[in-house]
Backbone atoms as SQL, in Angstrom:
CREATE TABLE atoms (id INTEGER PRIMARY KEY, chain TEXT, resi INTEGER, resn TEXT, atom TEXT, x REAL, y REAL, z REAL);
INSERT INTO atoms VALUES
  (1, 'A', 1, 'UNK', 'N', 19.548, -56.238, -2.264),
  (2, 'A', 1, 'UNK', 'CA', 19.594, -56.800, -3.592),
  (3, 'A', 1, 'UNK', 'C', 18.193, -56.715, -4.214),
  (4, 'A', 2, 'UNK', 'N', 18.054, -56.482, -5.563),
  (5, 'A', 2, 'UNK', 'CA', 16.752, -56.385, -6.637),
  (6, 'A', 2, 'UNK', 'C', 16.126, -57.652, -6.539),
  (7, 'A', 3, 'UNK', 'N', 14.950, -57.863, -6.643),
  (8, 'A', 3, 'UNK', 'CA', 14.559, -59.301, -7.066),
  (9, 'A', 3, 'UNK', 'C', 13.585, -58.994, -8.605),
  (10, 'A', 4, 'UNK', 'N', 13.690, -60.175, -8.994),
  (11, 'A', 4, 'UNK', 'CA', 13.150, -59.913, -10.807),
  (12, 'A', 4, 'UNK', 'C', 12.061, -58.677, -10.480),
  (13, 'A', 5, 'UNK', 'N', 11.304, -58.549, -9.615),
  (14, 'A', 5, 'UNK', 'CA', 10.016, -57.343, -9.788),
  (15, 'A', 5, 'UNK', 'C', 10.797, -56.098, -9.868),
  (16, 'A', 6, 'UNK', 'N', 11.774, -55.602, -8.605),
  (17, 'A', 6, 'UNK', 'CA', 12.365, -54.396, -8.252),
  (18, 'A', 6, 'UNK', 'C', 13.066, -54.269, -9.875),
  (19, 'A', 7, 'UNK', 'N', 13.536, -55.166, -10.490),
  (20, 'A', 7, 'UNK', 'CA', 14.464, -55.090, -11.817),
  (21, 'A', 7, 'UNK', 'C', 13.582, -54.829, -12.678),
  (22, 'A', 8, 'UNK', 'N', 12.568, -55.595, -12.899),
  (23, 'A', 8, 'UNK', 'CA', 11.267, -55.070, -14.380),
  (24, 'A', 8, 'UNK', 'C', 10.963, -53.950, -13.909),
  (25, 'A', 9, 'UNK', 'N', 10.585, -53.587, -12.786),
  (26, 'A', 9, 'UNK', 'CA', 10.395, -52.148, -12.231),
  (27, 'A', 9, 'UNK', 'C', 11.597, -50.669, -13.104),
  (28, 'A', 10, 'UNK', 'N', 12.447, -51.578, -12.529),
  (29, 'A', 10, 'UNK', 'CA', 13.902, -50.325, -12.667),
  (30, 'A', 10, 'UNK', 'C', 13.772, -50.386, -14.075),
  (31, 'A', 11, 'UNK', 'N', 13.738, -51.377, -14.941),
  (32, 'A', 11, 'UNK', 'CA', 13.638, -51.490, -16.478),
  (33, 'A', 11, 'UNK', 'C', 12.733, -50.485, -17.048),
  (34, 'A', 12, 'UNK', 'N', 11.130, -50.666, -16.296),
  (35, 'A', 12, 'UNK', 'CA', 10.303, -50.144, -16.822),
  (36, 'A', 12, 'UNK', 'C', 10.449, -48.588, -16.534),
  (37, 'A', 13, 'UNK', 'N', 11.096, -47.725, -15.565),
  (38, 'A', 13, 'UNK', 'CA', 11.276, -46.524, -15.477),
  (39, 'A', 13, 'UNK', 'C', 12.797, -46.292, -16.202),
  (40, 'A', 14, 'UNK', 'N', 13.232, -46.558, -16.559),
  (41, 'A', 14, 'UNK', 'CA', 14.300, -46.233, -17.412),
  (42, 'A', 14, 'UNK', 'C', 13.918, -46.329, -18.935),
  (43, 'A', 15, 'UNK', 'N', 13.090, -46.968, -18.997),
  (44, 'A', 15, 'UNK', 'CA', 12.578, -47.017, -20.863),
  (45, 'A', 15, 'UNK', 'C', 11.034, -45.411, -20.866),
  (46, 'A', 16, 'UNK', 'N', 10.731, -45.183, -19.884),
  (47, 'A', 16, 'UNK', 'CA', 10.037, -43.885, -19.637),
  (48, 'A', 16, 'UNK', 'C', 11.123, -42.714, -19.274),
  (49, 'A', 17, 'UNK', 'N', 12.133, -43.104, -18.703),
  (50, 'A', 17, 'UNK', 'CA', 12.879, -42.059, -18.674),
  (51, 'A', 17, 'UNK', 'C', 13.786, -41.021, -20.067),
  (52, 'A', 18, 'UNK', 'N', 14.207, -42.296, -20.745),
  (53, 'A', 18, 'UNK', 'CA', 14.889, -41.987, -21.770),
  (54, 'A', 18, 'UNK', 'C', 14.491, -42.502, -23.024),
  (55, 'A', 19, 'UNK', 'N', 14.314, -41.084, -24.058),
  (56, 'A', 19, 'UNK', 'CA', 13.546, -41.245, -25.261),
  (57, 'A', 19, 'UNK', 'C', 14.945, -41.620, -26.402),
  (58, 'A', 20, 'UNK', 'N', 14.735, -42.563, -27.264),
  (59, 'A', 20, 'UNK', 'CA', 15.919, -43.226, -28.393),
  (60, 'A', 20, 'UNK', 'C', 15.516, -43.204, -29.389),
  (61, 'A', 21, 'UNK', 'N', 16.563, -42.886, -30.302),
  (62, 'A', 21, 'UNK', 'CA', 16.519, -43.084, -31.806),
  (63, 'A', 21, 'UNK', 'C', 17.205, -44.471, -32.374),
  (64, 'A', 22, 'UNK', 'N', 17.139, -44.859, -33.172),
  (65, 'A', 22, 'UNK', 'CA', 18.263, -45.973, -33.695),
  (66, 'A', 22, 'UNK', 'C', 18.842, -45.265, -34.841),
  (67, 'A', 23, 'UNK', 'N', 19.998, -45.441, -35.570),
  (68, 'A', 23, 'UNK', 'CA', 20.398, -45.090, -36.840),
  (69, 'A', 23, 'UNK', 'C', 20.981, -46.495, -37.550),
  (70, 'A', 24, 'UNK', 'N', 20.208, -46.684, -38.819),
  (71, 'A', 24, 'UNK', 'CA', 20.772, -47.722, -39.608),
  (72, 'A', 24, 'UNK', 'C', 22.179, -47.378, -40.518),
  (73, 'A', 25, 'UNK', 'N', 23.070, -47.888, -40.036),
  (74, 'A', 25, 'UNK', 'CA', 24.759, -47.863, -39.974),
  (75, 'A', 25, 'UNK', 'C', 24.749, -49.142, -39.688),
  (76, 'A', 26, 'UNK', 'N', 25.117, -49.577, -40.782),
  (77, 'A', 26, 'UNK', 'CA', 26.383, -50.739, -40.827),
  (78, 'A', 26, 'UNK', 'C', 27.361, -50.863, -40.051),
  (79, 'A', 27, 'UNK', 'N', 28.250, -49.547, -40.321),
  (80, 'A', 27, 'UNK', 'CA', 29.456, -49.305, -39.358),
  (81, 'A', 27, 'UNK', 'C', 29.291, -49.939, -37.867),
  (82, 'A', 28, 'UNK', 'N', 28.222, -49.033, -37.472),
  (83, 'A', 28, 'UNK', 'CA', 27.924, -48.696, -36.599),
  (84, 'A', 28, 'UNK', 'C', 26.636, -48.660, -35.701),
  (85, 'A', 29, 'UNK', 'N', 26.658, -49.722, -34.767),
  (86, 'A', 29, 'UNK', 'CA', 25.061, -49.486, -33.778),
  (87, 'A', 29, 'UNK', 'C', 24.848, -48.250, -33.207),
  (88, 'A', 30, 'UNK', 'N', 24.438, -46.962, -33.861),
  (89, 'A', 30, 'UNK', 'CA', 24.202, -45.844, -33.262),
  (90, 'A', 30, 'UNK', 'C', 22.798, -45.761, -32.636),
  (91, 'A', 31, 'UNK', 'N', 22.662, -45.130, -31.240),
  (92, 'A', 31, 'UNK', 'CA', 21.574, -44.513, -30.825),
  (93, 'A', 31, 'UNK', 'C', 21.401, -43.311, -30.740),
  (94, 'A', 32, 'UNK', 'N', 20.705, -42.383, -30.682),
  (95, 'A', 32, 'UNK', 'CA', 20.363, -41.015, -30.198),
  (96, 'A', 32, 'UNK', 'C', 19.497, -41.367, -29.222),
  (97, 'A', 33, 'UNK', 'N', 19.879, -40.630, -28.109),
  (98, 'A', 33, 'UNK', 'CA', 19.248, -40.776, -26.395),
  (99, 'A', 33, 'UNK', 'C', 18.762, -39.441, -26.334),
  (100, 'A', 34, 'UNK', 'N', 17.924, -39.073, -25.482),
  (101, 'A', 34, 'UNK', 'CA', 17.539, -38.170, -24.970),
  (102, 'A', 34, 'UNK', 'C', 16.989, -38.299, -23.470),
  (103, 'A', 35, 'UNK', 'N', 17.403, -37.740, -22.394),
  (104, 'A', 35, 'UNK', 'CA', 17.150, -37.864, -21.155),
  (105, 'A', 35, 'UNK', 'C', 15.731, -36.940, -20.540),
  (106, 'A', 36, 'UNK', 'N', 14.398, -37.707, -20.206),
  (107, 'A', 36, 'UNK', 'CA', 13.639, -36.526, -20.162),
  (108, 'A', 36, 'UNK', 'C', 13.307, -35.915, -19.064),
  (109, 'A', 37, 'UNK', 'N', 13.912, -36.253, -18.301),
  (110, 'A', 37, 'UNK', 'CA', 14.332, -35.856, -16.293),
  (111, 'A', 37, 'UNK', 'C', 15.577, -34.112, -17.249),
  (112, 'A', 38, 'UNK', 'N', 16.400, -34.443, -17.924),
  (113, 'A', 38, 'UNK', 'CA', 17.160, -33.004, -18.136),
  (114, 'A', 38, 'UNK', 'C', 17.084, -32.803, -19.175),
  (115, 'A', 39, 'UNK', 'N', 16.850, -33.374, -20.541),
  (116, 'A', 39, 'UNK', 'CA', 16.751, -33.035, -21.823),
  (117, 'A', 39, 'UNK', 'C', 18.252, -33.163, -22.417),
  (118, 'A', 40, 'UNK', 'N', 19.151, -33.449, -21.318),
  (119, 'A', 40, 'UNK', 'CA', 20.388, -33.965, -22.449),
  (120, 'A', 40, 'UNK', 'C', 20.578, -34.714, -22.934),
  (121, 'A', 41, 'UNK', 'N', 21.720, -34.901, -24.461),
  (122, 'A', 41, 'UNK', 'CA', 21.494, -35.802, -25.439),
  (123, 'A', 41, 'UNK', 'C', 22.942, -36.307, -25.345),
  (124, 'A', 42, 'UNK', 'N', 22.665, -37.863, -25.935),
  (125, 'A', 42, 'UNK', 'CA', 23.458, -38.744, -25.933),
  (126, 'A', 42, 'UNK', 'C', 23.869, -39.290, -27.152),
  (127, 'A', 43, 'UNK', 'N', 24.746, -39.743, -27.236),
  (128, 'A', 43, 'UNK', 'CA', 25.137, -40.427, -28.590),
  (129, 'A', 43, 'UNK', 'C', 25.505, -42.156, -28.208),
  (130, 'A', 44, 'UNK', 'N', 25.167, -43.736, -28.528),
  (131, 'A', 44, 'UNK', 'CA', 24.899, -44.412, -27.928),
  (132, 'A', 44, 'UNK', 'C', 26.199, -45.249, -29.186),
  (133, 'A', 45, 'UNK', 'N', 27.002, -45.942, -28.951),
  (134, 'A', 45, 'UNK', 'CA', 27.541, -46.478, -30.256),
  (135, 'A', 45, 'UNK', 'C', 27.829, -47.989, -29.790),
  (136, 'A', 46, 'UNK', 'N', 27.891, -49.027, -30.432),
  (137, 'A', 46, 'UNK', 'CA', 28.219, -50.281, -30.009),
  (138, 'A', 46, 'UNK', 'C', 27.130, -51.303, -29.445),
  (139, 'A', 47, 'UNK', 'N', 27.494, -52.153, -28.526),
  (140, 'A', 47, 'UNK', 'CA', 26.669, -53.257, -27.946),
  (141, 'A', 47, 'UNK', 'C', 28.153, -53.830, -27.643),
  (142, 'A', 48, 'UNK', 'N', 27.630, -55.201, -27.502),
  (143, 'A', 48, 'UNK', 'CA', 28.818, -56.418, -27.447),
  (144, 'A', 48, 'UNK', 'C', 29.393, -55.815, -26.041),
  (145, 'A', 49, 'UNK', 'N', 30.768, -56.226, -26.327),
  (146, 'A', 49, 'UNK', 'CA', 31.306, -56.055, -24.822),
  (147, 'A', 49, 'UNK', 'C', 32.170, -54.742, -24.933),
  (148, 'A', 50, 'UNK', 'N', 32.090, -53.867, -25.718),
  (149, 'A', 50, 'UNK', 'CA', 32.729, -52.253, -25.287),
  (150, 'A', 50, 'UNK', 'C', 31.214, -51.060, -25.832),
  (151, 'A', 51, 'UNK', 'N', 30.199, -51.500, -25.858),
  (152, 'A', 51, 'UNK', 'CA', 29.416, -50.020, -25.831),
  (153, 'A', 51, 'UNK', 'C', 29.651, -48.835, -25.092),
  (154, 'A', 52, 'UNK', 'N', 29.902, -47.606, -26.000),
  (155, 'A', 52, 'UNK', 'CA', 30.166, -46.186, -25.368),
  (156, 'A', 52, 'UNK', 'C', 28.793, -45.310, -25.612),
  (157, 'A', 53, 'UNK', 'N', 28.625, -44.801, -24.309),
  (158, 'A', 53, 'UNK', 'CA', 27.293, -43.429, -24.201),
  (159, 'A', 53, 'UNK', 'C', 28.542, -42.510, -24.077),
  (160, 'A', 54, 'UNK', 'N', 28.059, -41.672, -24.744),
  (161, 'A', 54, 'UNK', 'CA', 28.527, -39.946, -24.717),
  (162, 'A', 54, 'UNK', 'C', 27.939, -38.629, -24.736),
  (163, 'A', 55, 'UNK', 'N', 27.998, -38.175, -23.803),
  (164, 'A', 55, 'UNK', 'CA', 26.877, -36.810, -24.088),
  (165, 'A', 55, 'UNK', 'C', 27.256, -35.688, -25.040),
  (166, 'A', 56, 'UNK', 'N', 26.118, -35.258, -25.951),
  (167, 'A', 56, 'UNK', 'CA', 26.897, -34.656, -26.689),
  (168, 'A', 56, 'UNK', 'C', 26.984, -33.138, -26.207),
  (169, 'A', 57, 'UNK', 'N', 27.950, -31.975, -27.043),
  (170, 'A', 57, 'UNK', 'CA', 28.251, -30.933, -25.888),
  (171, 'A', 57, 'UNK', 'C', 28.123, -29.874, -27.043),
  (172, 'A', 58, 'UNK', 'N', 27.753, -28.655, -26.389),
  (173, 'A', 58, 'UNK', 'CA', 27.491, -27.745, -27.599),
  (174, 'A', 58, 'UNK', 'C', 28.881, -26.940, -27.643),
  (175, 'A', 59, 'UNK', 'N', 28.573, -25.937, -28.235),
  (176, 'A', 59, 'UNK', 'CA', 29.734, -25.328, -28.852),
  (177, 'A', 59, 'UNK', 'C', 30.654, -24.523, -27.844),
  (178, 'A', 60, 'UNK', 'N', 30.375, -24.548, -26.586),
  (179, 'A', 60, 'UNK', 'CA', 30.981, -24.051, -25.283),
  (180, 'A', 60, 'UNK', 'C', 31.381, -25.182, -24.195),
  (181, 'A', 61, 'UNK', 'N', 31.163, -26.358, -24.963),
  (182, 'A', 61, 'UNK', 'CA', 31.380, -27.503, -24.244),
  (183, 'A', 61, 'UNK', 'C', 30.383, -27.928, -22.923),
  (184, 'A', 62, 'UNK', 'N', 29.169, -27.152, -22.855),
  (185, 'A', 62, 'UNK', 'CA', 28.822, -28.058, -21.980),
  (186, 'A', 62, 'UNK', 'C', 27.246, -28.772, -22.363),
  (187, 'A', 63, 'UNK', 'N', 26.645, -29.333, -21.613),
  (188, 'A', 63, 'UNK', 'CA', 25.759, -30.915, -22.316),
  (189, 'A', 63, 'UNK', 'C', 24.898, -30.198, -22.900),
  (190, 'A', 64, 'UNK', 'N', 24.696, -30.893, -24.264),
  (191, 'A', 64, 'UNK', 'CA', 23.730, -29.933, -25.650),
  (192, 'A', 64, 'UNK', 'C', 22.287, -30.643, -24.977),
  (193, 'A', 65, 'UNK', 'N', 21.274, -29.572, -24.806),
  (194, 'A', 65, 'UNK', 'CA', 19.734, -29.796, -24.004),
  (195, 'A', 65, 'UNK', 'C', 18.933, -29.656, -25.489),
  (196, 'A', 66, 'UNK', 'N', 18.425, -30.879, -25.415),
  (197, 'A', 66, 'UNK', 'CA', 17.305, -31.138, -26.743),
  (198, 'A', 66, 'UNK', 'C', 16.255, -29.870, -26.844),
  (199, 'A', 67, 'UNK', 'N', 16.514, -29.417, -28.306),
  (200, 'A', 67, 'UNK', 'CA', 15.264, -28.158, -28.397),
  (201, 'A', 67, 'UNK', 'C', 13.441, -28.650, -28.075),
  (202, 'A', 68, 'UNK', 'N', 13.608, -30.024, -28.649),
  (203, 'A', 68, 'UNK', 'CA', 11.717, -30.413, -28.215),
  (204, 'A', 68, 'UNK', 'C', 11.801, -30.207, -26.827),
  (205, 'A', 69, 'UNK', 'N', 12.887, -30.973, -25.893),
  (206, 'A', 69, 'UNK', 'CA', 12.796, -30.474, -24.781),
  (207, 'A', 69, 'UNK', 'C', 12.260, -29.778, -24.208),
  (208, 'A', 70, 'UNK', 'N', 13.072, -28.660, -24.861),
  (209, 'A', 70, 'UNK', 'CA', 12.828, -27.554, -24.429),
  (210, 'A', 70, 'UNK', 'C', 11.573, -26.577, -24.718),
  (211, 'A', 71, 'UNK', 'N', 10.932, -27.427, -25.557),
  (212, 'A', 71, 'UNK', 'CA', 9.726, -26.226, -25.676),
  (213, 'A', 71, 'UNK', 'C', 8.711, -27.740, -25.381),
  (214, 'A', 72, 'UNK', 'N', 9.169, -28.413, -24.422),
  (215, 'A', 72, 'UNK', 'CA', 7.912, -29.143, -24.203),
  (216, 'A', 72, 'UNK', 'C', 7.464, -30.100, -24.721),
  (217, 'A', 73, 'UNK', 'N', 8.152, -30.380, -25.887),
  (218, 'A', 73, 'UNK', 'CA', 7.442, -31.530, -26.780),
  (219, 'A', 73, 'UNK', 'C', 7.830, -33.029, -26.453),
  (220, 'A', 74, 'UNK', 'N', 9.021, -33.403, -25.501),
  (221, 'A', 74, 'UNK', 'CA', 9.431, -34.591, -25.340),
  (222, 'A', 74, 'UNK', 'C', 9.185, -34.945, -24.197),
  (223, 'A', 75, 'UNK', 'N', 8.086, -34.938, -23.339),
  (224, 'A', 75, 'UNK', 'CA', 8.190, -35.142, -22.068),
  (225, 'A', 75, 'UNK', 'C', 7.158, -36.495, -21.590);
């Protein structure tokens, strides 16, 4: 089991791991995620008690890899 350190720990490498956007929507609590261990992107919608992550997928269906990524700029 974690104790509060191992958890601020795990917190603190997960907020270095993954780079976020917010989008101001009413509708909608949107995030844009970006993973910088693979450069795939996420789409983040909700809070409360049903929040959905979704990766988003390019036009062949498989996980769309961020262009800064990819040339280095998000790391």
């Amino acid at each position: 089991m974690m104790d509060k350190n191992d958890i601020k720990q795990y917190k603190q490498d997960l907020s270095e791991r993954f780079f976020g956007l917010n989008f101001d929507n009413k509708a909608h609590n949107l995030k844009f995620i970006v993973d910088r261990e693979t450069g795939v992107e996420y789409l983040a919608m909700g809070g409360g008690f049903s929040p959905v992550l979704t990766p988003l997928v390019d036009v062949d269906g498989r996980p769309k890899i961020n262009q800064l990524w990819k040339e280095g700029k998000l790391s």
